[in-house]
N, C-alpha and C positions, 0 to 999 in steps of 0.2 A: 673463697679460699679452698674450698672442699671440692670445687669442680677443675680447680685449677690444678689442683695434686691429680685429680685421678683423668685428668686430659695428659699431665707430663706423663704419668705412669702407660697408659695408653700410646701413646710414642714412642715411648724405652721401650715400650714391646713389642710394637712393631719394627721399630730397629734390631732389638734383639734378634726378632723373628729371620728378618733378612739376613743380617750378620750367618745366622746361625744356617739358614737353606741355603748362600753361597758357600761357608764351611763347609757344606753335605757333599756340594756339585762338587767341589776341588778335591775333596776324600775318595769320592764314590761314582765320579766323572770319569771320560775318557781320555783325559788331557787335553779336550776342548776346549775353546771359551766360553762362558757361563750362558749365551747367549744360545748358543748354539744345546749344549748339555740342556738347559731350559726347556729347547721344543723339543730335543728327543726325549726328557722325563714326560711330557706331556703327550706324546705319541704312542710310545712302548706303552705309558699308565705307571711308571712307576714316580709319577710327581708328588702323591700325595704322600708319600715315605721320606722324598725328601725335605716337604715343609715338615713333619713328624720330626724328623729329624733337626731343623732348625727351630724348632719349637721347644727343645731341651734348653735352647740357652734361656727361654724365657725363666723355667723352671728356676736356672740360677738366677737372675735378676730379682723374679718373685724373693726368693727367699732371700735375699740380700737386703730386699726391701722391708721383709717381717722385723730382717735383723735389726737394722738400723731405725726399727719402730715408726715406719713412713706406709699405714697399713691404708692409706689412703692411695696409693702409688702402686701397693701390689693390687687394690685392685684393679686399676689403670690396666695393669699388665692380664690380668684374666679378661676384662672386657676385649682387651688385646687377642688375645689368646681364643678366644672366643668369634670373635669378629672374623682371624684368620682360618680356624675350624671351616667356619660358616661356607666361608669365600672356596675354599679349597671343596668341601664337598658338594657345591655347584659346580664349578669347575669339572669338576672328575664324573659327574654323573649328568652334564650336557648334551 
């Protein structure tokens, strides 16, 4: 039961996460498509600001999840969060 709460939480944060670095692209984009915005954050180097930036909604989720006493699920969301960290500064320092 306790693995199963913090795999869903793990998932919500990775969606969150996504949700949250497409947000970034559409705000902070050229009016390209995500696809394209995508390689150029990874080019210029400014990719790691925009998952930074989609990492805030986790922030909401987390605490959404404190709220509604589901502390199983927020930590879901930091293993999340965590995992995406990880993934990103590979990435940026390859």
């Amino acid at each position: 039961m306790i693995k199963k709460e913090v795999f869903i939480g793990f998932i919500v944060g990775l969606i969150a996460n996504a949700i949250g670095f497409i947000i970034a692209i559409l705000i902070f984009g050229n009016g390209e498509d995500i696809a394209t915005a995508y390689r150029q954050s990874l080019a210029q180097g400014f990719f790691s600001k925009l998952v930074s930036m989609g990492a805030l909604l986790n922030l909401v989720v987390f605490f959404m999840f404190i709220k509604q006493r589901r502390d199983y699920r927020a930590r879901g969301v930091i293993m999340a969060t965590i995992v995406v960290t990880i993934t990103t500064f590979l990435l940026n320092y390859n």
